[in-house]
HTML snippet that shows the backbone in 3Dmol.js (N, CA, C, O; Angstrom):
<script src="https://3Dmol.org/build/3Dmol-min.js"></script>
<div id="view" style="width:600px;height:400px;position:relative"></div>
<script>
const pdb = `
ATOM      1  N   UNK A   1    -155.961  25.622  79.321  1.00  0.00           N
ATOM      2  CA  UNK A   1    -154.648  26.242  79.351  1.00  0.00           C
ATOM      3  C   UNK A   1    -153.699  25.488  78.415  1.00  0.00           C
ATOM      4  O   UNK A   1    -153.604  24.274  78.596  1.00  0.00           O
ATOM      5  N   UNK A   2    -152.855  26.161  77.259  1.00  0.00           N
ATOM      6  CA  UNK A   2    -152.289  25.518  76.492  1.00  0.00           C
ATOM      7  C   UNK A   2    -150.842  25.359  77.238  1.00  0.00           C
ATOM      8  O   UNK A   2    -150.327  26.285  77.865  1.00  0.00           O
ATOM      9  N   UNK A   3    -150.264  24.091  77.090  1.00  0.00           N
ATOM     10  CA  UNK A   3    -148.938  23.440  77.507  1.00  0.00           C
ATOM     11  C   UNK A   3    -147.819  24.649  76.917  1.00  0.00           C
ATOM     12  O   UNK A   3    -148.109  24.843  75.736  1.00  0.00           O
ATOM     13  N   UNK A   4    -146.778  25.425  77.286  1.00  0.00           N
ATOM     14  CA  UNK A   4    -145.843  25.796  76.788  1.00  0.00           C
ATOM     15  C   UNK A   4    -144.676  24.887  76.600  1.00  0.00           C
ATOM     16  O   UNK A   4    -144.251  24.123  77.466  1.00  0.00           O
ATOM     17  N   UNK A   5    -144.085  25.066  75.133  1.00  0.00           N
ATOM     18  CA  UNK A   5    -143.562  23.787  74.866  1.00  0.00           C
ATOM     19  C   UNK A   5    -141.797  24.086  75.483  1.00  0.00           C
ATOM     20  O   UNK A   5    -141.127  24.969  74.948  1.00  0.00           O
ATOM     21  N   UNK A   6    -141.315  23.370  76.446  1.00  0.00           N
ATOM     22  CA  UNK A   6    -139.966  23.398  76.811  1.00  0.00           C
ATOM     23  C   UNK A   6    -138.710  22.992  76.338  1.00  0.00           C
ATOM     24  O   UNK A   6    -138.634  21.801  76.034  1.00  0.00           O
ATOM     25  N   UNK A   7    -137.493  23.827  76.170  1.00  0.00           N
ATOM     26  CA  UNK A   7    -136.504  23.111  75.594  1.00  0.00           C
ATOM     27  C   UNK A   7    -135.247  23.684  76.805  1.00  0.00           C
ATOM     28  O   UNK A   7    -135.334  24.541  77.684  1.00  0.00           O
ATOM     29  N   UNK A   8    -134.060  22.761  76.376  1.00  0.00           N
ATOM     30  CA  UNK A   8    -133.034  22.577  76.745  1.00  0.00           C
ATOM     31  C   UNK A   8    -131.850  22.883  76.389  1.00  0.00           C
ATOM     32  O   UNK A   8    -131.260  22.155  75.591  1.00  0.00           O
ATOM     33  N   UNK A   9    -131.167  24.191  76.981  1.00  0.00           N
ATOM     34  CA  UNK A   9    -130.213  24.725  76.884  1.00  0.00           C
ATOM     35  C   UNK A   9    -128.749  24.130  76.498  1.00  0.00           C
ATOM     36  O   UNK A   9    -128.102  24.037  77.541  1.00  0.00           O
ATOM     37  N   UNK A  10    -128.075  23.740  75.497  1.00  0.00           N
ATOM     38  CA  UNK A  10    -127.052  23.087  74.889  1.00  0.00           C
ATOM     39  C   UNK A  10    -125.440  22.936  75.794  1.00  0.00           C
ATOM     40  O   UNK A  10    -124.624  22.021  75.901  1.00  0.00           O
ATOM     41  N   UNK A  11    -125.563  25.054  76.609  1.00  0.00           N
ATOM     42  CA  UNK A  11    -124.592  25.115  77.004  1.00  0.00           C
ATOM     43  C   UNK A  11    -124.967  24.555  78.903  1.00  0.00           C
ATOM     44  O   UNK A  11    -124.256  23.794  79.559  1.00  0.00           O
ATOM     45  N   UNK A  12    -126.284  25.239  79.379  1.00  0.00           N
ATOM     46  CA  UNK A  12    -126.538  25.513  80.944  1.00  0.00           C
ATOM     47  C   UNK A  12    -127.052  23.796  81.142  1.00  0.00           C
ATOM     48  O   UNK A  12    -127.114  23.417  82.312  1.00  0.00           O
ATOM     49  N   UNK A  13    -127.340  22.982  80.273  1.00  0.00           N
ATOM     50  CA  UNK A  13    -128.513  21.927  80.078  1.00  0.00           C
ATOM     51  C   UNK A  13    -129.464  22.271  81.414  1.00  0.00           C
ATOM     52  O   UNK A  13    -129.624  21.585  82.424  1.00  0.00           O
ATOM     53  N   UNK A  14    -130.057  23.613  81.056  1.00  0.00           N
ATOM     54  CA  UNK A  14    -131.455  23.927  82.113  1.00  0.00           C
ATOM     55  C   UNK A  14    -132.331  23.855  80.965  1.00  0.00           C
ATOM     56  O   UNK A  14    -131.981  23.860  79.785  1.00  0.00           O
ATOM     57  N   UNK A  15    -133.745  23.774  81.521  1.00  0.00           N
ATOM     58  CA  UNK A  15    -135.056  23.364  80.559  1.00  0.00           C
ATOM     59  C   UNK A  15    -135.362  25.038  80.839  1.00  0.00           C
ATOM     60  O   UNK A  15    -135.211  25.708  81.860  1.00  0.00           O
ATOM     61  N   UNK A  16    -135.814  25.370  79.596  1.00  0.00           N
ATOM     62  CA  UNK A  16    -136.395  27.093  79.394  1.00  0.00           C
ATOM     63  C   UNK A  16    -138.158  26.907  78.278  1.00  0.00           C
ATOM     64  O   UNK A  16    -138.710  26.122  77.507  1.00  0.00           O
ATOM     65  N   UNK A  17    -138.315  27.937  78.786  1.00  0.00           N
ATOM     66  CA  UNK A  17    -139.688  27.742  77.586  1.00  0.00           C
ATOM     67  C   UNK A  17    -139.002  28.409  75.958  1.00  0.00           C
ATOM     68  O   UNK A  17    -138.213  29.316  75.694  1.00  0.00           O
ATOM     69  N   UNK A  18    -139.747  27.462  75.168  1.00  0.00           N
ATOM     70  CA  UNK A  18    -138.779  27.788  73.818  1.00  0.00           C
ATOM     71  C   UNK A  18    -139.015  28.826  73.353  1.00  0.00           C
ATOM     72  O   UNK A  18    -138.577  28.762  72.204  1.00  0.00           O
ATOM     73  N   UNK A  19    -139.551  30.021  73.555  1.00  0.00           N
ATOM     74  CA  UNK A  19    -139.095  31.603  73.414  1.00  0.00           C
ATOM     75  C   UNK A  19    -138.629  31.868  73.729  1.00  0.00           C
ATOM     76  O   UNK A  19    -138.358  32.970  73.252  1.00  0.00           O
ATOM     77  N   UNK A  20    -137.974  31.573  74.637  1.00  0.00           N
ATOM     78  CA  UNK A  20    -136.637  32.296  75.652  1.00  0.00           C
ATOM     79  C   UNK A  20    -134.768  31.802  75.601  1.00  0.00           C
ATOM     80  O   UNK A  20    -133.770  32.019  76.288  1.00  0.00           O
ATOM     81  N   UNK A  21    -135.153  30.959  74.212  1.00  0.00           N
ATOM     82  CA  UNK A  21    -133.576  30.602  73.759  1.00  0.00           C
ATOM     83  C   UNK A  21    -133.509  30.903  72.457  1.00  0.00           C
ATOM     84  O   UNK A  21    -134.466  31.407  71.870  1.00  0.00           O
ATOM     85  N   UNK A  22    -132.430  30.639  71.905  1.00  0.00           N
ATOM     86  CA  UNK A  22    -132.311  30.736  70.743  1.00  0.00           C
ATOM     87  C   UNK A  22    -131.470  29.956  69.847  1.00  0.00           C
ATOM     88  O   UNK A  22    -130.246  29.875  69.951  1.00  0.00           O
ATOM     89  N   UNK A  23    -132.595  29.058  68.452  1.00  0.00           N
ATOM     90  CA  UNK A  23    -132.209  27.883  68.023  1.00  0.00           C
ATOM     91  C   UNK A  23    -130.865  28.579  66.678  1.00  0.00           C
ATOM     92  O   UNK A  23    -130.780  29.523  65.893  1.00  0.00           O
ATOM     93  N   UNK A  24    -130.188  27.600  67.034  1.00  0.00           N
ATOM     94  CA  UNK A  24    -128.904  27.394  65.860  1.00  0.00           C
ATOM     95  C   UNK A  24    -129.228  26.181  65.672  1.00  0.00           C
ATOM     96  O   UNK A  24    -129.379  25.391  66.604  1.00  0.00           O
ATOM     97  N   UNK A  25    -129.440  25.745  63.909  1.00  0.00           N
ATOM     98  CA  UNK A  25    -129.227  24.901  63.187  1.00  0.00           C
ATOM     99  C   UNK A  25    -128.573  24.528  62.113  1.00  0.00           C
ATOM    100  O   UNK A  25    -128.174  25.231  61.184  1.00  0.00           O
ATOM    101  N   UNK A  26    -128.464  23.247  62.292  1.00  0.00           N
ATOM    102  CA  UNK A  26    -126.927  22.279  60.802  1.00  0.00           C
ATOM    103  C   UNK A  26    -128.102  22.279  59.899  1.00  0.00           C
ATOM    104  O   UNK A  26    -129.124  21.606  60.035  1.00  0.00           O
ATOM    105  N   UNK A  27    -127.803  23.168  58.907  1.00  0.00           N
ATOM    106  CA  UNK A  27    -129.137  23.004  57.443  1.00  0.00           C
ATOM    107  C   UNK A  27    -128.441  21.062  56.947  1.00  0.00           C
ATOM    108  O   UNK A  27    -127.484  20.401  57.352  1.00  0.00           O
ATOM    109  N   UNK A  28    -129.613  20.782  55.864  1.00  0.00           N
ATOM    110  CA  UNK A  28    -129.519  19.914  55.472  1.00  0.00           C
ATOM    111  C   UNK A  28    -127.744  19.912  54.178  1.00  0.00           C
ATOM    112  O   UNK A  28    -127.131  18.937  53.743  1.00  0.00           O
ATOM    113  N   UNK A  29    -127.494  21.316  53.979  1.00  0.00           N
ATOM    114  CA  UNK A  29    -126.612  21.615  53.116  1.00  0.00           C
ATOM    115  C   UNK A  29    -125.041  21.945  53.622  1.00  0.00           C
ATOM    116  O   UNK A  29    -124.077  22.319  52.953  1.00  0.00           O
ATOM    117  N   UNK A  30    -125.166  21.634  55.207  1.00  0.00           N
ATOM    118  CA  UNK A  30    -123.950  21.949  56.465  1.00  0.00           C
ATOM    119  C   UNK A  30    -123.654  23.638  56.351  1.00  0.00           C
ATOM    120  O   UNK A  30    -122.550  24.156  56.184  1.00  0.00           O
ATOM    121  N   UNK A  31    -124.570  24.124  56.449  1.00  0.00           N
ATOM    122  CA  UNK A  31    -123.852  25.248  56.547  1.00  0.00           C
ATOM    123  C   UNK A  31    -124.774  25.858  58.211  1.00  0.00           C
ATOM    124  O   UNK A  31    -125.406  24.994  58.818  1.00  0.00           O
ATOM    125  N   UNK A  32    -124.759  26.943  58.642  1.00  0.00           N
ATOM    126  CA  UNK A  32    -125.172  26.890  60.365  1.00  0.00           C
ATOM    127  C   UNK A  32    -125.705  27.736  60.325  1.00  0.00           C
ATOM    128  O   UNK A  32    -125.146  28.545  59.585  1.00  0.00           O
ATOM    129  N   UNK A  33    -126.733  28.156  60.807  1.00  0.00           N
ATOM    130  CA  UNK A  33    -127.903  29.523  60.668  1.00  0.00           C
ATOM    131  C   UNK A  33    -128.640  29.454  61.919  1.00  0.00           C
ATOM    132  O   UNK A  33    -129.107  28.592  62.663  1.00  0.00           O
ATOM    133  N   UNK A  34    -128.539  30.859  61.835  1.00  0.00           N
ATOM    134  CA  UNK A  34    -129.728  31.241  63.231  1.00  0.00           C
ATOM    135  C   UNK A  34    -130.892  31.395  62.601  1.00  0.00           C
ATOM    136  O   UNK A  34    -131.230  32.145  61.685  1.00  0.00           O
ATOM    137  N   UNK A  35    -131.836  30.048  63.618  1.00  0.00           N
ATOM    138  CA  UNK A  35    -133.246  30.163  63.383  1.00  0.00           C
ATOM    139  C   UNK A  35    -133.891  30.982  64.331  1.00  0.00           C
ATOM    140  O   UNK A  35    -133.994  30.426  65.424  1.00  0.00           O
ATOM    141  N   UNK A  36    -134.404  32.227  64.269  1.00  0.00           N
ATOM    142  CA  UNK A  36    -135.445  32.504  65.118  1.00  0.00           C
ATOM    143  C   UNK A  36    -137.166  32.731  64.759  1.00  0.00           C
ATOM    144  O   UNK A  36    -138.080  33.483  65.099  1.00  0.00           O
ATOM    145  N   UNK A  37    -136.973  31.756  63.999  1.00  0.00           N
ATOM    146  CA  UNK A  37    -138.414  31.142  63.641  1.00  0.00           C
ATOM    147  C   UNK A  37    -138.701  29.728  64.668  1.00  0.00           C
ATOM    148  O   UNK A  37    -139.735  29.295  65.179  1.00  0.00           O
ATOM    149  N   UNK A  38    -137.596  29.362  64.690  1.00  0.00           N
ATOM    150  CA  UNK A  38    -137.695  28.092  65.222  1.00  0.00           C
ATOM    151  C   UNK A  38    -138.663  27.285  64.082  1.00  0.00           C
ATOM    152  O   UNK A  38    -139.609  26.757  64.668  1.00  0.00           O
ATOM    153  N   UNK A  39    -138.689  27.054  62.688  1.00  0.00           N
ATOM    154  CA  UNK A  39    -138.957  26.320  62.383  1.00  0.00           C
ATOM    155  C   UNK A  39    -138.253  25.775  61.109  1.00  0.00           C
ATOM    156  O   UNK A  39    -138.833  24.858  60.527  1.00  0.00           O
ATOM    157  N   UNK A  40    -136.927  26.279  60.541  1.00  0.00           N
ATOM    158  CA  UNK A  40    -136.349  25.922  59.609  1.00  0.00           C
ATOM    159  C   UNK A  40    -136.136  24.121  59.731  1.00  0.00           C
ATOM    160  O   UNK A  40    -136.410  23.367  60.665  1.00  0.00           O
ATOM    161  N   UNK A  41    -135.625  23.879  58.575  1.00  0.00           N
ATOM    162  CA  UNK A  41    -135.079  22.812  58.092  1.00  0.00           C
ATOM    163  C   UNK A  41    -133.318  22.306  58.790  1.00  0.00           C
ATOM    164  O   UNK A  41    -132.325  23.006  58.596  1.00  0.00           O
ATOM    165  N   UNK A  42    -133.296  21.182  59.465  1.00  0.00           N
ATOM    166  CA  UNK A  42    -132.291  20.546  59.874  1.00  0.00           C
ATOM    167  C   UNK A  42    -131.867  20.584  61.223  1.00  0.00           C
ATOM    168  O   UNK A  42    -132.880  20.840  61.874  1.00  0.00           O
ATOM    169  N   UNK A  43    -130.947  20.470  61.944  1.00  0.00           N
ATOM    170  CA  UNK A  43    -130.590  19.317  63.128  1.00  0.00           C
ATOM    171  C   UNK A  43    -130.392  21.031  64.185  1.00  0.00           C
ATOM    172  O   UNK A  43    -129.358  21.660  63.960  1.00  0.00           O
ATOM    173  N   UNK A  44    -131.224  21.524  65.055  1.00  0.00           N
ATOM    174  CA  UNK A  44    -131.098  21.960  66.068  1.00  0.00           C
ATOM    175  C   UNK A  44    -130.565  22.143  67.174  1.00  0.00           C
ATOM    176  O   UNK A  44    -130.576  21.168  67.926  1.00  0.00           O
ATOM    177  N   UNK A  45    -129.871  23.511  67.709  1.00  0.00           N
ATOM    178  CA  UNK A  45    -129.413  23.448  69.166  1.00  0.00           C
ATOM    179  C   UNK A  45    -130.425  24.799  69.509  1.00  0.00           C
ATOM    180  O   UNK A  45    -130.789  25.716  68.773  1.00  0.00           O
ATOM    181  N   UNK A  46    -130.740  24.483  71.075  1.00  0.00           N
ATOM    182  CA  UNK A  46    -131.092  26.273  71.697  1.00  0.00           C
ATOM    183  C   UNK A  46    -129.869  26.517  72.588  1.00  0.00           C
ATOM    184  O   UNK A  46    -129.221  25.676  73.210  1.00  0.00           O
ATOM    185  N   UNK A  47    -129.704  27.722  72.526  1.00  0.00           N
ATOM    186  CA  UNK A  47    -128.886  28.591  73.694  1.00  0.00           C
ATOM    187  C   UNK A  47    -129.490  29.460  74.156  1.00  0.00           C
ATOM    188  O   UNK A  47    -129.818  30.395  73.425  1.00  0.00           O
ATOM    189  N   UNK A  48    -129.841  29.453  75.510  1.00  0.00           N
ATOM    190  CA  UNK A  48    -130.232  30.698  75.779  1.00  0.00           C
ATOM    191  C   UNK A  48    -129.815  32.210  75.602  1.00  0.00           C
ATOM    192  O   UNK A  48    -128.816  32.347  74.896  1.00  0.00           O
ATOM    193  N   UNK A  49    -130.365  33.364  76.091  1.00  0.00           N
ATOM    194  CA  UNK A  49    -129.984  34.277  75.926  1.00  0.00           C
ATOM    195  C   UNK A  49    -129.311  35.285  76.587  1.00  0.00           C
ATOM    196  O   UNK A  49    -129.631  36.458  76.780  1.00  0.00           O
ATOM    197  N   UNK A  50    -128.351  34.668  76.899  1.00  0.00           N
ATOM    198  CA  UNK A  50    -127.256  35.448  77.777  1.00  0.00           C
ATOM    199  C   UNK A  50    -126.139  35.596  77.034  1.00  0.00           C
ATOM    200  O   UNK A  50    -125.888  34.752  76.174  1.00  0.00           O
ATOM    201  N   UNK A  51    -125.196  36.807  77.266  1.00  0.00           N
ATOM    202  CA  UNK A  51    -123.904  36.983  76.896  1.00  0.00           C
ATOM    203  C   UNK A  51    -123.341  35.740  77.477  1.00  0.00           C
ATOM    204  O   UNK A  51    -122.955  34.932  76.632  1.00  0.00           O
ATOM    205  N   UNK A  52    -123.152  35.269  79.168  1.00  0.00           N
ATOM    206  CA  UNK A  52    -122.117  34.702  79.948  1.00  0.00           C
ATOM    207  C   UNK A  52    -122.544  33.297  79.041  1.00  0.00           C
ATOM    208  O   UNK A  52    -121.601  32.508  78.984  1.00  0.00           O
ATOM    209  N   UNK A  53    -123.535  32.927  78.469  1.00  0.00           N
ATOM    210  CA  UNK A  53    -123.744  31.751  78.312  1.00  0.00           C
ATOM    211  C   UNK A  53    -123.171  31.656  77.104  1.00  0.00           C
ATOM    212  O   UNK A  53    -122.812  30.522  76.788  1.00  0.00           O
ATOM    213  N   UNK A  54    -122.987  32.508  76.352  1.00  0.00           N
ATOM    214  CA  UNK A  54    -122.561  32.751  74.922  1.00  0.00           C
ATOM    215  C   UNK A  54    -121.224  32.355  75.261  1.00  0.00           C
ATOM    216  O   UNK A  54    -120.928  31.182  75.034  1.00  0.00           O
ATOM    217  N   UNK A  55    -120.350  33.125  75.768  1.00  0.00           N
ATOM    218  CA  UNK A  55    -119.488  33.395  76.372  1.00  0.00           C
ATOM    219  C   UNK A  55    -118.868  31.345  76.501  1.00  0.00           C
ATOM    220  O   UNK A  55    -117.970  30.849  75.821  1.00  0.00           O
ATOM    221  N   UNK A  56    -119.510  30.796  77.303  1.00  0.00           N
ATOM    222  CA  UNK A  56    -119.024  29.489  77.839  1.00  0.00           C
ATOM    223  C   UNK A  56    -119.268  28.500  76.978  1.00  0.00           C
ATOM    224  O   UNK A  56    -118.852  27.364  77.206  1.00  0.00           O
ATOM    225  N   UNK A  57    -120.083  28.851  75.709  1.00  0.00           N
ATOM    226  CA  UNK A  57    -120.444  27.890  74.675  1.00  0.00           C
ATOM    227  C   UNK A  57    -119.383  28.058  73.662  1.00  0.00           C
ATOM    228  O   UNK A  57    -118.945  27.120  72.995  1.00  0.00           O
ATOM    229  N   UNK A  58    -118.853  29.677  73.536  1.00  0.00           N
ATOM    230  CA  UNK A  58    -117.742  28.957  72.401  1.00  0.00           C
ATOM    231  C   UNK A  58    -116.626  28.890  72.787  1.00  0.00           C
ATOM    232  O   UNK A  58    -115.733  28.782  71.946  1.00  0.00           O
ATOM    233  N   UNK A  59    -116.170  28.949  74.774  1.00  0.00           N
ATOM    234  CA  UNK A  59    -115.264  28.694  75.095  1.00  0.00           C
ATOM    235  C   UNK A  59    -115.313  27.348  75.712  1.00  0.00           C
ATOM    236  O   UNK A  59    -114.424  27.041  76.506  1.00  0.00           O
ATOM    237  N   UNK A  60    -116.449  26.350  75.372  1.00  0.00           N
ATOM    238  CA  UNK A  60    -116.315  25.194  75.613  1.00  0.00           C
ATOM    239  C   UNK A  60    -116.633  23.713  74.159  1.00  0.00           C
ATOM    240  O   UNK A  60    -116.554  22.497  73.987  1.00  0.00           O
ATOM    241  N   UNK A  61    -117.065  25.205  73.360  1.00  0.00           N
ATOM    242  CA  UNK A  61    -117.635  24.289  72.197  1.00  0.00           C
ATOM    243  C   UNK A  61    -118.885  23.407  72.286  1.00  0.00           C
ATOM    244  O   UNK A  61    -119.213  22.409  71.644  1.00  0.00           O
ATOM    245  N   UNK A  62    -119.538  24.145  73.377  1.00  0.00           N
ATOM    246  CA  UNK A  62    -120.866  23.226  73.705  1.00  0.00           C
ATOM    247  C   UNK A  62    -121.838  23.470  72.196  1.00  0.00           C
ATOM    248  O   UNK A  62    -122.589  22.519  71.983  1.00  0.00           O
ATOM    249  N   UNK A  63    -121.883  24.188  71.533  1.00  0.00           N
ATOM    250  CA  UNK A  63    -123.089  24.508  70.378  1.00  0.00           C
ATOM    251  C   UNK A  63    -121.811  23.621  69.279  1.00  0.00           C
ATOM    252  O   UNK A  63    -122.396  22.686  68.732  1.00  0.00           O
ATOM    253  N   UNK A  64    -120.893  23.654  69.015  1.00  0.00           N
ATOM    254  CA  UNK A  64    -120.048  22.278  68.301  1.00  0.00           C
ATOM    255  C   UNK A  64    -120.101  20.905  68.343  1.00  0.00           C
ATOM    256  O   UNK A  64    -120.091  20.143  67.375  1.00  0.00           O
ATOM    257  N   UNK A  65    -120.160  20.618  69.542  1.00  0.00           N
ATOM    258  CA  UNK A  65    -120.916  19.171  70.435  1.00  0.00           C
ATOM    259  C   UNK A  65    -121.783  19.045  69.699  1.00  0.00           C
ATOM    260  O   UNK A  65    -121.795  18.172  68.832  1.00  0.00           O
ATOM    261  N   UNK A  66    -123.062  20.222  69.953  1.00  0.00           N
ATOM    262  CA  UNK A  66    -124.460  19.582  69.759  1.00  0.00           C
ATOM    263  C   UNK A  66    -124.531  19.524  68.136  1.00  0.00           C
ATOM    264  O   UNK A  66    -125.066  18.442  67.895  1.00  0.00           O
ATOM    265  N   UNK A  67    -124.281  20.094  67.077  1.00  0.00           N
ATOM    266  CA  UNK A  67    -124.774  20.355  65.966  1.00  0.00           C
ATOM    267  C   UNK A  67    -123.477  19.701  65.170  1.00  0.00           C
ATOM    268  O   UNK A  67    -123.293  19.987  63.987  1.00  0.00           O
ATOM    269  N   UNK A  68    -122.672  18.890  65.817  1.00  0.00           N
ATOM    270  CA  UNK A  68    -121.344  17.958  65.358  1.00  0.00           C
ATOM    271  C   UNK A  68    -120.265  18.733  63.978  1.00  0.00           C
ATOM    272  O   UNK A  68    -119.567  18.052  63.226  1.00  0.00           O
ATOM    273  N   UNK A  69    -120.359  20.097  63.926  1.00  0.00           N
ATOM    274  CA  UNK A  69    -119.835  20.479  63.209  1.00  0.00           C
ATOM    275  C   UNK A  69    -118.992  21.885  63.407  1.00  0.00           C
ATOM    276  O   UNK A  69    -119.283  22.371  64.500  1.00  0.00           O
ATOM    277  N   UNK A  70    -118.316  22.450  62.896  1.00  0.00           N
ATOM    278  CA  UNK A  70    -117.402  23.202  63.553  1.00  0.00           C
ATOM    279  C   UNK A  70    -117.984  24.558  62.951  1.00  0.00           C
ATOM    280  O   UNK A  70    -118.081  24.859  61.761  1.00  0.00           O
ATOM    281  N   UNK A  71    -118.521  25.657  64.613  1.00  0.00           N
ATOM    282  CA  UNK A  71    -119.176  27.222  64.362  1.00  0.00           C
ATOM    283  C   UNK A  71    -118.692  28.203  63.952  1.00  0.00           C
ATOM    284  O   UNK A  71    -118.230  28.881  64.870  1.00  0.00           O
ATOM    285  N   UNK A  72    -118.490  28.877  62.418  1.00  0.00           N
ATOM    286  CA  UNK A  72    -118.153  30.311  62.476  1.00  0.00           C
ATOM    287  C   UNK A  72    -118.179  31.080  63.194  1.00  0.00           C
ATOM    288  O   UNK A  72    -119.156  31.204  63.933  1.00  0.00           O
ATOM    289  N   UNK A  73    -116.958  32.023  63.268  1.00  0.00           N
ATOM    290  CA  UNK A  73    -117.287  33.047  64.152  1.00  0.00           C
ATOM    291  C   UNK A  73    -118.666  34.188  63.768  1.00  0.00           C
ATOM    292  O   UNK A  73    -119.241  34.936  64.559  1.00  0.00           O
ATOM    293  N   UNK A  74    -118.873  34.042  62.607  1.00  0.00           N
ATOM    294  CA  UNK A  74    -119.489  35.042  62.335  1.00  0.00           C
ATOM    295  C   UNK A  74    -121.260  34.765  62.932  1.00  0.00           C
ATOM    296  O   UNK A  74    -122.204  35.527  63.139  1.00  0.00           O
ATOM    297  N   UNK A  75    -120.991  32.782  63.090  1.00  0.00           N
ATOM    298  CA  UNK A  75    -122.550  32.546  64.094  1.00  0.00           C
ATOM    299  C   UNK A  75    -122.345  33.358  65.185  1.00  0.00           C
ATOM    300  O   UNK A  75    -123.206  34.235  65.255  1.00  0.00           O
ATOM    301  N   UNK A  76    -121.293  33.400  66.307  1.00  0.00           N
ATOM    302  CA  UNK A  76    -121.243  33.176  67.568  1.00  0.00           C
ATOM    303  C   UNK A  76    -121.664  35.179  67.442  1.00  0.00           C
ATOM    304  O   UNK A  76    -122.614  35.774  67.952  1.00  0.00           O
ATOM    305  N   UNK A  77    -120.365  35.817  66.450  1.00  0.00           N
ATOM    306  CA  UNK A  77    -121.367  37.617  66.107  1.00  0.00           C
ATOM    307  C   UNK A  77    -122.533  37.809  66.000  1.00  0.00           C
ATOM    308  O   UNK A  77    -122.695  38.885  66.576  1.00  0.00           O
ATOM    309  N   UNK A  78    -123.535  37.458  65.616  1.00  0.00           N
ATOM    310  CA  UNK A  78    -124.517  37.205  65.266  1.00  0.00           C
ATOM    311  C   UNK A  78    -125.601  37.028  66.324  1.00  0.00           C
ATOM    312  O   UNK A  78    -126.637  37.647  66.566  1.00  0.00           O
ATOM    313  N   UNK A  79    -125.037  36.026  66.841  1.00  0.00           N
ATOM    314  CA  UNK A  79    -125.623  35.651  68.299  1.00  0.00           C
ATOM    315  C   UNK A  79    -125.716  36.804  69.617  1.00  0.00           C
ATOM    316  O   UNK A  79    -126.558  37.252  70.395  1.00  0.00           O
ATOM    317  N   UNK A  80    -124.173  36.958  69.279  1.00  0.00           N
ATOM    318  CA  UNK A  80    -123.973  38.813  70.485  1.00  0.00           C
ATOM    319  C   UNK A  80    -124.943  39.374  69.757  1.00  0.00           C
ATOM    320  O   UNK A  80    -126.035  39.416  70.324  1.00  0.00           O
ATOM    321  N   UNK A  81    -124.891  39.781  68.774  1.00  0.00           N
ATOM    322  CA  UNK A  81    -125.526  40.865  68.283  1.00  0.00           C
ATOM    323  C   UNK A  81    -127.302  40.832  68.960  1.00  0.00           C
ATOM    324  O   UNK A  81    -127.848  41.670  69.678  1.00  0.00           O
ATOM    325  N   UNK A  82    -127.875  39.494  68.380  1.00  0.00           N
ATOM    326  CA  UNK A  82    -129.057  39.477  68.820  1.00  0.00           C
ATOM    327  C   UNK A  82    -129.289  39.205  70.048  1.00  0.00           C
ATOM    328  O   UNK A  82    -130.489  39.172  70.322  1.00  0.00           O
ATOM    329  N   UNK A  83    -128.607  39.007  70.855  1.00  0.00           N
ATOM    330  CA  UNK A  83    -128.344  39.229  72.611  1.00  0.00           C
ATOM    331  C   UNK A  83    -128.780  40.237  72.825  1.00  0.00           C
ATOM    332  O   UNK A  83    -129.945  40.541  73.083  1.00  0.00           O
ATOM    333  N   UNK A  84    -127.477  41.136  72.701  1.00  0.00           N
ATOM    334  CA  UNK A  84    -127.497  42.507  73.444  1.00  0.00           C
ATOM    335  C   UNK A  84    -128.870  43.251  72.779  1.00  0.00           C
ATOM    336  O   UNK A  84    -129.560  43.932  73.537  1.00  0.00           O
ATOM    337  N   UNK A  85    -129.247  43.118  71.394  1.00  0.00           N
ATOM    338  CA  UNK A  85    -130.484  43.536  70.789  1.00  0.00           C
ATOM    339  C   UNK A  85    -131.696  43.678  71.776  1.00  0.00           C
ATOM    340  O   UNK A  85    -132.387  44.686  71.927  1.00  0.00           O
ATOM    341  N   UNK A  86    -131.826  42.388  72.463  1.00  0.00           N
ATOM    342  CA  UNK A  86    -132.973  41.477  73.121  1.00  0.00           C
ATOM    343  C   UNK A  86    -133.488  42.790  73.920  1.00  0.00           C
ATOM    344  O   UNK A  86    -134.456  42.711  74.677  1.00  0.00           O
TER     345      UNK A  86
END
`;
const viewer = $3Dmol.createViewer("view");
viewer.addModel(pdb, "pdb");
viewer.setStyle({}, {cartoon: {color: "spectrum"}});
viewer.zoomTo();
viewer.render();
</script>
């Protein structure tokens, strides 16, 4: 049986299996991109996939915290978008 590999929610800090969040990363060039490869280049956050969680991350700046740099709105659109998509 292969191990499913677990990660940790930026905003809930609950442990999820890492298909079930979704990574935002600081490229090496500072600019902020949604990985849903999960394997690009540079410094990682997951959020899961909830609106409410969306919701409390950019009304707390928890995905700012983690990736030490300040989120476009057009990440946090982006993010709804592929939410409600899901």
């Amino acid at each position: 049986m292969r191990k499913i590999p677990m990660r940790k929610c930026v905003v809930t800090q609950e442990r999820f299996p890492k298909k079930d969040l979704i990574r935002v990363v600081r490229t090496p060039e500072e600019t902020i991109e949604i990985d849903l490869t999960g394997k690009k280049n540079g410094h990682g956050a997951y959020i899961s996939k909830s609106l409410e969680t969306l919701a409390l991350a950019k009304k707390n700046k928890a995905l700012q915290r983690a990736l030490e740099t300040e989120i476009p709105d057009e990440v946090y659109q982006e993010l709804e978008a592929i939410i409600t998509n899901e």
